[in-house]
N, C-alpha and C positions, 0 to 999 in steps of 0.2 A: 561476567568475569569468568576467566577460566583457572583451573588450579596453580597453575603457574602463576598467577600474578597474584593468587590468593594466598600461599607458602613466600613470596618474594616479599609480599607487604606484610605479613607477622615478622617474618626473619627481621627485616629493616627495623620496624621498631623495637626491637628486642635488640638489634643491636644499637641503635640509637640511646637507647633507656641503658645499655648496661656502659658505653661512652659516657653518657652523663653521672651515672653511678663512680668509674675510675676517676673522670674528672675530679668529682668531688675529692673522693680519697688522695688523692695526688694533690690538690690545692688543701687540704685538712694533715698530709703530712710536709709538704712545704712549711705551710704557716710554724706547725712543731719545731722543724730543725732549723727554723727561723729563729721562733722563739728560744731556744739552748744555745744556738750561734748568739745570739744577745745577752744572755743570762751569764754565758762563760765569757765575754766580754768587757761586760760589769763587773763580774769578778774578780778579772783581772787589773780590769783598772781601780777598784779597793787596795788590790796589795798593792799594786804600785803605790798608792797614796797612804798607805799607813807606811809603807819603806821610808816613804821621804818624808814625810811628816815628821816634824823636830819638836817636842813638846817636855819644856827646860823642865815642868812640873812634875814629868815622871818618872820614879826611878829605873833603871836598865832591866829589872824584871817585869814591874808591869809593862812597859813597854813591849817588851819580849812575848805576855801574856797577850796583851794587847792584836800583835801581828801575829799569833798561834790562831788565836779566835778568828781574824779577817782569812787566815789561809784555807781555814775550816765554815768561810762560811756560806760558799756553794760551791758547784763544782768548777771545775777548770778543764778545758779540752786542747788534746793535743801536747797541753806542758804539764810537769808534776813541779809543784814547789816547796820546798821544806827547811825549814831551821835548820842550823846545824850542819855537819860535814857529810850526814849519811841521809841522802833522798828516800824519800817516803816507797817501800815497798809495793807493788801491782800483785794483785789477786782477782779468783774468781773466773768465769769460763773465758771471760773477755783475754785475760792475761796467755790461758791456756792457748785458746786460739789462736793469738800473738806466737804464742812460743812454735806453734804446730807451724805455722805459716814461715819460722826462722828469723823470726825479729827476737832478738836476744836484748836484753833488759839494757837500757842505758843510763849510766853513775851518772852522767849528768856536767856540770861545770857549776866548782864554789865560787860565789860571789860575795864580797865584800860592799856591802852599802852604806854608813854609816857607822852605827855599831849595831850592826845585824851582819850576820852573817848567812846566805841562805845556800842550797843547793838546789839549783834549776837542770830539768832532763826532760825529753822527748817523752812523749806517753801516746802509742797508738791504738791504746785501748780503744779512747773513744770514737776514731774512726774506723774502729773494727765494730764496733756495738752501733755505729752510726749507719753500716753499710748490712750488718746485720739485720738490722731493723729495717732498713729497707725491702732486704731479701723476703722477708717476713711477709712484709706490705705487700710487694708483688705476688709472694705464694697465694697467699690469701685472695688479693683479686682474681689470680688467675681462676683459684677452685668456685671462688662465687661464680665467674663469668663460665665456666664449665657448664657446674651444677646449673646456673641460669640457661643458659644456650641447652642442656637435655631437658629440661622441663620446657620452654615454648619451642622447642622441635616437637617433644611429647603431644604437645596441647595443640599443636600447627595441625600435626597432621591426626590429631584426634579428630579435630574438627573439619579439617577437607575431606575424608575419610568417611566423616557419618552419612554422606550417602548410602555407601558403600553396607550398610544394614536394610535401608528402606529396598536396594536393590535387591539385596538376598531374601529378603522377606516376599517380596515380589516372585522371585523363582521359586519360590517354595509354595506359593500359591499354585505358579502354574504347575508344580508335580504334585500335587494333591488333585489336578484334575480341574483348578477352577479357571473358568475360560478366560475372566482378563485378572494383571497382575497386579492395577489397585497402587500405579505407582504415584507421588507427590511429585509437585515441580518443583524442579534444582535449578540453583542459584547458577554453577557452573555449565558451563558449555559441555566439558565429557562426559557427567555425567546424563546431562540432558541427553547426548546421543548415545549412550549405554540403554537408558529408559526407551528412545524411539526403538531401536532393535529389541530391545525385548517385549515391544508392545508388537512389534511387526511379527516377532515369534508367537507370541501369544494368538496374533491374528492367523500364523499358518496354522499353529497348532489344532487352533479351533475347525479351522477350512476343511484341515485333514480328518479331526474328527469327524464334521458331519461330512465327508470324502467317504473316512471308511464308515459310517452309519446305513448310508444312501447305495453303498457296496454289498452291505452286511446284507439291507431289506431286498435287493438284486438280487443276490445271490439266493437269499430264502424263497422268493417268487420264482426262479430260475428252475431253481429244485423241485417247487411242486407243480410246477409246467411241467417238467421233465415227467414229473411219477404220474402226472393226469396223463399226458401223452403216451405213456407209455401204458397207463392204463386203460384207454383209448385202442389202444393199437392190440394190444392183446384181447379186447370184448371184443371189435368188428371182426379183426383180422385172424386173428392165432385161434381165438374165440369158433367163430363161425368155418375155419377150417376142420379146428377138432368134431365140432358138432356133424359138418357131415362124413367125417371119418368115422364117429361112433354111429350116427346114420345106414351107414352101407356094412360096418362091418357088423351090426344088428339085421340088417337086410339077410345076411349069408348066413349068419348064426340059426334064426329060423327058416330059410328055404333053403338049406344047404342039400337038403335031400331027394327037394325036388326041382333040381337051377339043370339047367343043359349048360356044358363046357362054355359053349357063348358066352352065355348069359355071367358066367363065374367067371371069363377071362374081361368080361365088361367091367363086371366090380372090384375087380382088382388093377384094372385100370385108374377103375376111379379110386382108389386108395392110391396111385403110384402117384396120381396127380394133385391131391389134395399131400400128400406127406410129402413132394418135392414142396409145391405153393406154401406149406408150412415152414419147410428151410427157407427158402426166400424170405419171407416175413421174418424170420428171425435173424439171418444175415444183416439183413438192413437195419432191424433195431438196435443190433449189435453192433456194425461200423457206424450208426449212428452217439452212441451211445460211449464208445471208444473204439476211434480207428484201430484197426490189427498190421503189423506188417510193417513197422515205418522203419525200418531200413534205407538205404540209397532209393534203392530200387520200387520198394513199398512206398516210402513216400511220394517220389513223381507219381505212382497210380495213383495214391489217394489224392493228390492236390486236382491233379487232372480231374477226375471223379469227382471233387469238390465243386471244380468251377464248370462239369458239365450239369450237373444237378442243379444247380442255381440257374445255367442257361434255360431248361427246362423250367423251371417253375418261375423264372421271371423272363418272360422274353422278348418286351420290353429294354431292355438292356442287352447289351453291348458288349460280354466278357472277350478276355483275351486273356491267355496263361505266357507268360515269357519263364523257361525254364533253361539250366544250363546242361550239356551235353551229360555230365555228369553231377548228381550231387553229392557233396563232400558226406563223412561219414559223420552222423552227429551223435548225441550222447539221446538216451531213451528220451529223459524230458525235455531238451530241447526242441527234436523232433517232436515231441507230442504240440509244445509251445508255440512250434512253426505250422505245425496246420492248424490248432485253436486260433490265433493270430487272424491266418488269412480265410477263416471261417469267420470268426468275430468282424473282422473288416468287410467283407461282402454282402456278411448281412447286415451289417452300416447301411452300405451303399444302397442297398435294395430298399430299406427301410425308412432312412432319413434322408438322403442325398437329392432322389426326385433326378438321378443321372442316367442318360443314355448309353453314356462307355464306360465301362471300367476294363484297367487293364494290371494285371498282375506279375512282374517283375522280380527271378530270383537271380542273382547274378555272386560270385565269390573272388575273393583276393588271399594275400595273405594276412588278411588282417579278421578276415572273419566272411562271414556270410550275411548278404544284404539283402533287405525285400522291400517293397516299393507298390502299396497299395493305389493307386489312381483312378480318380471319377473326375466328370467336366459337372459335376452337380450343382448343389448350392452353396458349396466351398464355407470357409471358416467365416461364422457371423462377426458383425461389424463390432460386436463387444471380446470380441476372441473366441478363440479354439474353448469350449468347454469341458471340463473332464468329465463326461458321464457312467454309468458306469461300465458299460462297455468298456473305456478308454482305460477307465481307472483299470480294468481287469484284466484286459492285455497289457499295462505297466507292471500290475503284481506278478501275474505270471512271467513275466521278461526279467523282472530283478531277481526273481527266483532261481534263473539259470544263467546271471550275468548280462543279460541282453539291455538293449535300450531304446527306446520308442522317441522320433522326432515326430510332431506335427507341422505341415504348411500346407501353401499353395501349389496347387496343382499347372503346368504350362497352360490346361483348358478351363482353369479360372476354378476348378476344383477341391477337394478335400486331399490331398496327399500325405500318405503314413509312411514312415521311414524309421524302416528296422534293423536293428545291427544284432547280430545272434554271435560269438564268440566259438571259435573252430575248437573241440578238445586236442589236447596234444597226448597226454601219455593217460587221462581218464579211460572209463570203460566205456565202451564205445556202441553203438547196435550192432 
């Protein structure tokens, strides 16, 4: 059942129950101005019958007494009756209202019946106090059927509603961190599909967490790759150059006295070529480390010098650089994002792909700058594209500077990366 049919079926009997309710009052005041419609009809027919009633045994006052008592002895509606030449005065709110509404008192017509003498007039009291009374009736129903109709809307939607707890209770789990939201089954359809989305949230949630978990321990292994590597590089390299620079220039220090020019333009040779060989090592752990230069012009070096570097150490593969005549101006970390990118993607390929081509594609519009990683490898496995962390780290770095990473199929059945980087307009620029 869905809420709709569950608010439409309380309403119905709530109004069905408050119908049967009016009924009754409406058949409870029928019966009433039934019973007074009867009562004032009786009565009326008493005085007629004490008027005509001839009884030789009483004298002209009891008699008199007699029909004073019958006129007085329930009410009469509609007519006033009274002994005598002067009708019985109207009082009371009833009268008042009469009078407000412009019904003005009526003297009535003397009658002569025997020897009685009486004065009969109009009296609209009592269907002023009869239409009163109703008005009354009515008010009254309506404020019950009000007050009833706010209380089961109250109660309607208290109760279609109380999902509407277990659900927030639910998200308050998942922003405390816990991985499922622990929701009840609902009776209703929306809520039911309120509860799948928030369990499908709860499952990104969780993916994402162990996404950036798997990221985080990536990146801490990345890092002490890097510092071993680099400490590596500085004990063979940087290490073993300085050693024979302190070498020779210990050489010269003690035979400085007895060296022929030769001999001294030899060892300053070899200082000229161990302190160049020392820049070199340090250049490269330097563009390794953080390219320099990315400019227009810096970056096509570096990218080019990217993908000759990789030719060289895999060669095995196939690279190809597609660049365009000019590249547009980008913003520092963009550019930094655009060669991390097509570093990160390369050594994908080299690493996991098992591909003979890869070709590199940078091509621009007015819509932004596009690149276009391709290998004929082992292309996206049969269960999908995986985010690993590679992948996840070229998306953080891309959301970082507005960019956005597509994954597919390559034309050579391959892994293809499709990258859209975002032109500055009026930011700071390289």
């Amino acid at each position: 059942m869905d809420l709709r049919r569950r608010l439409v079926g309380y309403l119905s009997l709530m109004l069905l129950a408050l119908l049967l309710v009016t009924l009754t009052i409406n058949l409870s005041s029928l019966r009433s101005d039934v019973t007074t419609e009867l009562a004032a009809s009786r009565q009326l027919a008493r005085v007629l019958l004490e008027i005509g009633r001839n009884e030789a045994d009483l004298t002209p006052a009891a008699a008199a007494a007699r029909l004073e008592t019958a006129l007085h002895g329930g009410p009469l509606r509609h007519i006033r009756i009274a002994t005598g030449t002067v009708p019985p005065p109207t009082s009371g709110s009833s009268a008042s209202l009469a009078a407000l509404l412009g019904f003005a008192p009526d003297p009535g017509q003397l009658l002569r019946i025997g020897g009685h003498q009486l004065r009969i007039a109009s009296d609209p009291t009592s269907e002023i106090e009869e239409r009163v009374h109703d008005t009354v009736q009515l008010l009254i129903t309506l404020l019950f059927f009000s007050g009833a109709t706010l209380l089961v809307v109250w109660w309607a939607a208290d109760r279609a509603l109380a999902p509407v707890r277990a659900l927030e209770a639910g998200l308050q789990r998942l922003a405390r961190g816990e991985a499922d939201a622990a929701l009840p089954a609902f009776a209703l359809r929306e809520f039911t599909r309120v509860a799948s989305a928030i369990d499908q949230l709860a499952a990104a949630l969780s993916g994402a967490k162990e996404a950036q978990r798997r990221l985080s321990h990536r990146l801490i292994r990345v890092q002490e790759d890097e510092r071993g590597a680099l400490a590596r590089e500085l004990h063979d390299e940087t290490g073993q150059t300085l050693t024979a620079i302190n070498v020779t220039a210990t050489y010269l220090e003690r035979h400085a006295g007895r060296l022929g020019a030769d001999q001294i333009t030899e060892c300053a040779q070899d200082l000229r070529r161990d302190v160049r060989g020392g820049g070199e090592q340090l250049r490269a752990m330097l563009k390794q480390l953080r390219p320099h230069c990315l400019d227009a012009p810096g970056l096509t070096s570096a990218l080019r010098e990217l993908v000759g570097g990789w030719r060289q150490r895999a060669p095995d593969t196939s690279f190809s650089l597609e660049l365009p005549a000019t590249l547009p101006p980008l913003e520092r970390e963009a550019a930094l994002t655009l060669y991390r990118v097509v570093q990160e993607g390369l050594t994908n390929v080299v690493r996991h792909s098992a591909a003979t081509e890869c070709s590199v594609r940078i091509s621009t519009d007015h819509a932004g700058l596009e690149l276009r990683v391709e290998d004929n490898g082992n292309g996206i496995p049969a269960s999908g594209a995986s985010r690993g962390c590679g992948l996840l780290g070229m998306e953080e770095r891309l959301r970082m500077v507005g960019g956005q990473l597509a994954i597919g199929t390559g034309a050579a059945g391959g892994l293809l990366l499709q990258i859209h980087l975002p032109l500055p307009a009026t930011e700071e620029l390289v």
